[in-house]
LONU-753784 format. One record per residue (C-alpha): x, y, z. Coordinates in pm, whole numbers, padded with zeros to 5 digits, always signed. Example, Ala and Ser with C-alpha at 12.3 -4.5 7.8 and 13.67 -1.06 7.14 Angstrom:
BEGIN
+01230-00450+00780/+01367-00106+00714/
// end
This chain:
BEGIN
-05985-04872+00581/-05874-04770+00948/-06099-04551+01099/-05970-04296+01412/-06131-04018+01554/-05797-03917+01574/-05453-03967+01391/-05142-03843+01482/-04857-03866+01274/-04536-03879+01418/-04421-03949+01837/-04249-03714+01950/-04328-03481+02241/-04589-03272+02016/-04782-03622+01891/-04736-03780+02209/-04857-03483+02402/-05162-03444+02196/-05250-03807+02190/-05278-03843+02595/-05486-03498+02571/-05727-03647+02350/-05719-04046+02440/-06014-03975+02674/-06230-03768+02442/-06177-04115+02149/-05967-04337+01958/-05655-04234+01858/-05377-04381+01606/-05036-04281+01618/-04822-04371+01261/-04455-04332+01318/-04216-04440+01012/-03952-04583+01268/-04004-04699+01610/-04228-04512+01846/-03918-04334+02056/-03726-04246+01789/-03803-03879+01719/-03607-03523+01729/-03776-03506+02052/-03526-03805+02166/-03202-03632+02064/-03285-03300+02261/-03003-03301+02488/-03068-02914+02612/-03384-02903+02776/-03721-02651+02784/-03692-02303+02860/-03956-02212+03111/-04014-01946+03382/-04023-02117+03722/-03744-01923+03935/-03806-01580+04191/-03550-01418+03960/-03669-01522+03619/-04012-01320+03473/-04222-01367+03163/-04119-00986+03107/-03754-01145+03067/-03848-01449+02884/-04057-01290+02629/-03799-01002+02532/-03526-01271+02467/-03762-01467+02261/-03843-01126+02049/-03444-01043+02056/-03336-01412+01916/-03642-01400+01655/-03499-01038+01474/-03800-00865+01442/-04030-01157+01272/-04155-01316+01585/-04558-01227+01658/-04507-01149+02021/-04920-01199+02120/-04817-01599+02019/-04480-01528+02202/-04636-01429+02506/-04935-01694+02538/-04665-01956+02488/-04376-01835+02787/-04690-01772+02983/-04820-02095+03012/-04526-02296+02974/-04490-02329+03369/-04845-02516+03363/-04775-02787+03097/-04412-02859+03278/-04613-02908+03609/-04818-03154+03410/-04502-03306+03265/-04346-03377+03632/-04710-03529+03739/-04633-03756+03453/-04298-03891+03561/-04101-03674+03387/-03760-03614+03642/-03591-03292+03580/-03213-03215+03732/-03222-03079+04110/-02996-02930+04289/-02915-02871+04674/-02938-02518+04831/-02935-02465+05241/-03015-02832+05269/-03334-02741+04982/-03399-02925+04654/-03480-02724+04391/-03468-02709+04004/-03101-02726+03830/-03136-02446+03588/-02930-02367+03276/-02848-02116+03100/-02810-02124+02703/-02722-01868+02452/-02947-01566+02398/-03130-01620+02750/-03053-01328+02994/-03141-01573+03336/-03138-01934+03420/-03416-02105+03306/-03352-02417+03153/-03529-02730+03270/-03275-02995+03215/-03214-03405+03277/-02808-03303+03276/-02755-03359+02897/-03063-03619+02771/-03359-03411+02832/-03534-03485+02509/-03508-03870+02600/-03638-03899+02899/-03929-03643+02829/-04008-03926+02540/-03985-04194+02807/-04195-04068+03045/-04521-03974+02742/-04441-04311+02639/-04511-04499+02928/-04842-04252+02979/-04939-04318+02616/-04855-04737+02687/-05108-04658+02951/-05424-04537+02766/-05627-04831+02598/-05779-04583+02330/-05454-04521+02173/-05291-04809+01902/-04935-04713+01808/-04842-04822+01421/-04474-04868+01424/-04294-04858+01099/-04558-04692+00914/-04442-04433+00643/-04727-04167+00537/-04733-04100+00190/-05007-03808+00109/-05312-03656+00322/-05661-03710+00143/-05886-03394+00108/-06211-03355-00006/-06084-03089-00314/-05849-03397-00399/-06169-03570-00388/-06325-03347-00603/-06559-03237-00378/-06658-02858-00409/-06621-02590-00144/-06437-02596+00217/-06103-02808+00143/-06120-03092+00439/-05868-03338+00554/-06027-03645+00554/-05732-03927+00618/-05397-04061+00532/-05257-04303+00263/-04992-04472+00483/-04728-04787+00340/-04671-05047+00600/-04282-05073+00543/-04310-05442+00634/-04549-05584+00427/-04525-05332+00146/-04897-05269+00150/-05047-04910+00156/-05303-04883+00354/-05598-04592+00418/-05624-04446+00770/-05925-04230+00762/-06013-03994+01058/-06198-03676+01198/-05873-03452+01318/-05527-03535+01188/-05234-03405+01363/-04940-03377+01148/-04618-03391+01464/-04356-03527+01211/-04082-03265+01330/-03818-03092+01097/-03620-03149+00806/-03234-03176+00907/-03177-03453+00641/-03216-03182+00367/-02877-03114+00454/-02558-03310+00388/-02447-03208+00780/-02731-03182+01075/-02770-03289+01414/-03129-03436+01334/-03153-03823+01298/-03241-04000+00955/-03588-03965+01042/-03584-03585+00992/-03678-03570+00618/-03948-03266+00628/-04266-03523+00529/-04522-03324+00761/-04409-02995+00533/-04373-03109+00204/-04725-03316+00252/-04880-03057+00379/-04785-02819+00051/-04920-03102-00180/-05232-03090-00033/-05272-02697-00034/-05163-02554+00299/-04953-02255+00331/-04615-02296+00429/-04420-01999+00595/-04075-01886+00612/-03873-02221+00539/-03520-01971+00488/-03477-01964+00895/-03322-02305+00912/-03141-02301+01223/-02739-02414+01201/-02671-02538+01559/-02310-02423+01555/-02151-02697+01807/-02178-03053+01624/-01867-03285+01759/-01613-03285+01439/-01476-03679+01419/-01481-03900+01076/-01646-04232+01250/-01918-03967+01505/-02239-03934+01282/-02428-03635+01404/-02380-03624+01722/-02468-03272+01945/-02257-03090+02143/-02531-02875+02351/-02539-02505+02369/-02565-02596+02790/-02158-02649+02742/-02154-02309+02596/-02400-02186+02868/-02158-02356+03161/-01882-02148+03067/-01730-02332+02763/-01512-02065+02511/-01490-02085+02136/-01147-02098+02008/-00949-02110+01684/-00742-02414+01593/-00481-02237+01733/-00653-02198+02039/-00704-01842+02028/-01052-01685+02134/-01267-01491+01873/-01581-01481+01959/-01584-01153+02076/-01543-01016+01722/-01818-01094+01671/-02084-00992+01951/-02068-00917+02325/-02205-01178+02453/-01944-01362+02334/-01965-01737+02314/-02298-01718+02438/-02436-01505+02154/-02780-01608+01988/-02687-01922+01748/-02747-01722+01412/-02453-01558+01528/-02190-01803+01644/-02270-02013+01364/-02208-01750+01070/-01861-01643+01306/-01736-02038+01339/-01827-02070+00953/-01606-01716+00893/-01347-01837+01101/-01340-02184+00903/-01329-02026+00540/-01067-01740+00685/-00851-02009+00822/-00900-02310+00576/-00979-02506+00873/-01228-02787+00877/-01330-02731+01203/-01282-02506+01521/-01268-02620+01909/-01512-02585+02224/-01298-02565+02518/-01426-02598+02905/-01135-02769+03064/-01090-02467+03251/-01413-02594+03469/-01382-02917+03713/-01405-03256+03558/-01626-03385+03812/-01849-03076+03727/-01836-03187+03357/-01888-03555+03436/-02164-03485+03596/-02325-03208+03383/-02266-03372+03080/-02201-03741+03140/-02375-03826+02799/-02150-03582+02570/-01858-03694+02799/-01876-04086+02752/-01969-04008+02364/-01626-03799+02295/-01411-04036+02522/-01589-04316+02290/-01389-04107+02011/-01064-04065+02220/-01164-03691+02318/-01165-03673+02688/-01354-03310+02787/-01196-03284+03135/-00878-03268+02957/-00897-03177+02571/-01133-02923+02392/-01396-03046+02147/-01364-03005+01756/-01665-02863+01678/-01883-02805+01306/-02176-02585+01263/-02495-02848+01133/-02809-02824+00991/-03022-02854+01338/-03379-02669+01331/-03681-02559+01081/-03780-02219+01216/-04015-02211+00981/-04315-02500+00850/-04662-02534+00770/-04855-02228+00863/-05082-02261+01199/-05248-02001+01483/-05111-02086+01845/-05399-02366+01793/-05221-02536+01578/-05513-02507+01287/-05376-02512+00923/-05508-02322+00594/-05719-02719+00568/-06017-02809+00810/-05932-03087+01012/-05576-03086+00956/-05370-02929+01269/-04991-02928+01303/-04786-02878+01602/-04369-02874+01681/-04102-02807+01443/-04349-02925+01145/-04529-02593+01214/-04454-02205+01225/-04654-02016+01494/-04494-01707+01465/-04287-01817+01810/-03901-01877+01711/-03913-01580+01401/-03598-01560+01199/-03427-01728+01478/-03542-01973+01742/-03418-01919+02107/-03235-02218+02257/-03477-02467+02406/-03812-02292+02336/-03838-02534+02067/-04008-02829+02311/-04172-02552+02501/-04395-02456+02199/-04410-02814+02119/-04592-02891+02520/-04776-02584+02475/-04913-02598+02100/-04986-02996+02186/-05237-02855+02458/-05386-02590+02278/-05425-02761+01936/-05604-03117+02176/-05877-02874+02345/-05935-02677+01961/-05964-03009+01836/-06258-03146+02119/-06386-02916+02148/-06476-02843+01744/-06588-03191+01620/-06614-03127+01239/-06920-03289+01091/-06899-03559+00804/-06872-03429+00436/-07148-03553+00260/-07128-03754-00106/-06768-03794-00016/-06571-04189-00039/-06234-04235+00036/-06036-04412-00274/-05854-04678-00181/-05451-04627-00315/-05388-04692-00649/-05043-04871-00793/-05204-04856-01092/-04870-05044-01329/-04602-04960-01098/-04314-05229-01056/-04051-05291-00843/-03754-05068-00838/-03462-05230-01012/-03199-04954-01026/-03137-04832-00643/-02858-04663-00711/-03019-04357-00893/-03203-04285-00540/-02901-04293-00326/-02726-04061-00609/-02982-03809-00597/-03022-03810-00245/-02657-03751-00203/-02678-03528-00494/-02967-03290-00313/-02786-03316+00055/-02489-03138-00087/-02576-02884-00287/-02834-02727-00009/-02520-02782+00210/-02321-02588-00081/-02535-02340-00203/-02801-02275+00025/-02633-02293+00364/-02536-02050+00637/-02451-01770+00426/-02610-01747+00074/-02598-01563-00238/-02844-01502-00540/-02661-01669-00786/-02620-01995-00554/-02967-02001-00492/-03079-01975-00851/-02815-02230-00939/-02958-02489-00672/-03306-02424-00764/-03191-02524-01102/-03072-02827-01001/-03368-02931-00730/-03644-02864-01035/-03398-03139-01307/-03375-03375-00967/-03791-03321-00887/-03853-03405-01241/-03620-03714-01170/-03783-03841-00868/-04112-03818-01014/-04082-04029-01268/-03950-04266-01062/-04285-04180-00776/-04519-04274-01098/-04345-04582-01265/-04205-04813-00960/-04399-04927-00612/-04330-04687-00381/-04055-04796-00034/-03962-04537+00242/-03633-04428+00044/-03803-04341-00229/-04091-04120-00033/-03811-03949+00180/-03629-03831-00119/-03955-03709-00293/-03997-03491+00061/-03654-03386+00083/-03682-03236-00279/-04024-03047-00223/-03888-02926+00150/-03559-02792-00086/-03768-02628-00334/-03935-02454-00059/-03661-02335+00111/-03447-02215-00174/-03801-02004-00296/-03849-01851+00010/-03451-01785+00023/-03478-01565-00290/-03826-01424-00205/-03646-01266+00072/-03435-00960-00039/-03291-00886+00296/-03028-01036+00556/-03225-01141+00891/-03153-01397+01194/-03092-01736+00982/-03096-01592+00623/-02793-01436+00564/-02738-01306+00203/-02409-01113+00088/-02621-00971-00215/-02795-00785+00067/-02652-00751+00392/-02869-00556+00540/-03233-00623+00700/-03524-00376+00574/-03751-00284+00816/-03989-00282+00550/-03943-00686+00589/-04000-00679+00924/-04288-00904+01064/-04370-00994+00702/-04385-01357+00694/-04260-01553+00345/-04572-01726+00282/-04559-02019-00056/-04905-02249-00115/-04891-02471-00398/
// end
């Protein structure tokens, strides 16, 4: 057994942040299933919304964040977060981290950007690769601090708890069964505080801007072991993802759309304004459900993104990442507008925490897009996303030193058992049903959703869950086989909550009822196993 005082699973900016918090306070393991910088964090091109300009408030900041979220965001955890956002980015820059400047009256000061749904400039940025070098610059502090081992490759299977255990009274999380992907071996990591930082599910989808990693494990783990999970309907569609057979997920920010770049039809006629005055910069519930009516209204398979009108050296520079990308696919921005698809691209909702990060289970804390503070409500606000993440890190690391939970008594941690399990032999039943799953939540429980869909595709999950779990008990368990088992149970989930709701608001729109209830509002759709 591997023994922590901490354990952090996943390394992204929420694990990462947590781990150089804590590093001084004992030792800390971080498990990652790929390699340590690949993470959600990593693809972030946007950047963190954050008040640090004269003519930005928390006032401002805090009613856009209420305004995106439709009426379900809790604005005390709202309010906490914007208003100490400015601190942890300060603390970010001491680390390394270099943000975009700009030049004024022979000053350097912040580049800020503007995205959809914010009503001032306050976008930290690094041009268009924020996420990555936030996750450089925690890496090197984390490669820095001796107390902290980094297990690369490492897949977590299923949190132990005491009630698991069979131990009576408070339910505890006590550790982690975790397969080495290399050697095959499953090994125990036992620990004091866990930290589940394993970011969203995007791979539940058959289109999404996430990377493979994104298969919901921190959620659907969490609900096996008893935790609440809340409002898993709000999954974000990030309406802009570049449309090209050979480009696999790749982002077109909502900073292109904030710099002045107009939706258009095929044809190359505007229509945004149909749809909502703020145009193309409308809140992304919006402009995805209008690109998606477009697309069905039109037959098209795709619409475009158009900012040639600005200068190309403005674009270069802006957005040299997105610009080498599309010329990469013979799309040259300066020139051409981009063929753009909404995608699967953010879990509003997740395992249920305070602004601490504390779950339903002692011990256990969760922080980032695994989690729902009550922050993004039925519809996340461009780039507060790695804002809660810096923020909820912080919070969750001084909860977590300061409140040492004590030993539970009579209590042994199991080794794993494989019991008779034997190699798989027929691979192609996972790929099938993994294929299977990704396309009928892209089918039936997508951007706009009906009753009859959803019961349909809950059908379908429960024959595919009954599947996959034979397969779970009979063969020896490999990464594929643990990331469909997740994908299945973060389905489930999300098709429930879909039909516990009975009203259209932010990301769950529903034709059977179109409306929202204010009866609904700031009631949260709450599921525990």
């Amino acid at each position: 057994m591997k023994q922590f005082d901490y354990l952090i699973l996943g390394s992204g900016i929420a694990g990462l942040s947590f781990a150089l918090k804590v590093a001084p306070h004992g030792r800390v393991a971080i498990v990652t299933k790929k390699s340590r910088a690949e993470s959600n964090t990593n693809y972030a091109q946007g950047g963190i919304a954050a008040v640090t300009s004269k003519e930005d408030s928390v006032e401002a900041h805090v009613r856009d964040t209420l305004e995106a979220g439709a009426g379900l965001c809790k604005e005390a955890v709202v309010r906490k977060i914007v208003e100490e956002g400015p601190a942890r980015i300060a603390e970010l820059i001491e680390l390394g981290m270099k943000f975009s400047e700009r030049e004024i009256n022979g000053t350097k000061e912040l580049d800020l950007g503007r995205e959809g749904g914010h009503s001032q400039r306050r976008i930290l940025h690094a041009k268009d690769v924020t996420g990555r070098e936030i996750e450089s610059a925690l890496l090197a502090g984390v490669a820095a601090q001796p107390n902290i081992e980094v297990f690369e490759n490492h897949f977590a299977i299923d949190l132990i708890t005491s009630q698991k255990l069979g131990h009576a009274g408070e339910n505890r999380c006590l550790g982690v069964y975790v397969l080495d992907n290399k050697s095959g071996k499953v090994e125990t990591f036992a620990a004091k505080t866990i930290l589940l930082a394993t970011g969203g599910c995007g791979k539940v989808y058959l289109y999404t801007t996430n990377p493979d990693i994104a298969t919901g494990d921190g959620v659907a783990m969490a609900y096996r072991a008893g935790a609440a999970i809340a409002n898993m309907e709000f999954i974000q569609f990030h309406p802009t993802c570049l449309y090209h057979p050979r480009a696999k997920t790749f982002l077109i920010s909502e900073a292109v759309r904030g710099e002045g770049g107009i939706l258009k039809t095929r044809q190359g006629e505007e229509f945004m304004d149909k749809f909502h005055p703020l145009k193309s910069l409308a809140p992304r519930d919006v402009v995805a459900r209008a690109i998606d009516s477009e697309m069905k209204k039109s037959g098209a398979d795709f619409v475009l993104l158009d900012i040639t009108h600005k200068p190309a050296q403005f674009i270069i520079e802006r957005f040299p990442n997105i610009y080498k990308t599309c010329l990469q696919f013979g799309i040259d921005i300066t020139k051409e507008p981009i063929p753009v698809v909404p995608a699967a691209h953010y879990q509003c909702g997740g395992v249920l925490t305070n602004i601490d990060g504390e779950t339903e289970i002692a011990g256990l804390y969760a922080v980032g897009e695994v989690s729902c503070t009550g922050l993004h409500g039925a519809n996340r606000l461009a780039s507060n996303s790695l804002l809660e993440a810096l923020v909820c890190a912080d919070r969750a690391a001084h909860k977590a030193i300061a409140h040492k939970p004590s030993p539970v008594d009579g209590v042994k941690i199991p080794p794993w058992q494989s019991g008779k399990a034997h190699n798989l032999d027929e691979l192609v039943v996972i790929s099938h049903n993994w294929d299977e799953l990704r396309r009928l939540m892209w089918d039936y429980v997508g951007i706009v959703r009906t009753n009859k869909r959803l019961q349909r595709a809950k059908k379908r999950v429960a024959n595919l869950q009954e599947e996959i779990q034979e397969y779970y008990w009979d063969f020896i368990v490999t990464a594929d086989l643990l990331e469909l088992r997740n994908i299945a149970t973060v389905a489930q989930l999300i098709i429930e909550s879909a039909l516990q709701r009975t009203e259209s608001r932010g990301l769950n729109y529903n034709l059977d009822f179109p409306n929202s209830d204010p009866a609904c509002a700031q009631r949260d759709t709450v599921l525990r196993k």
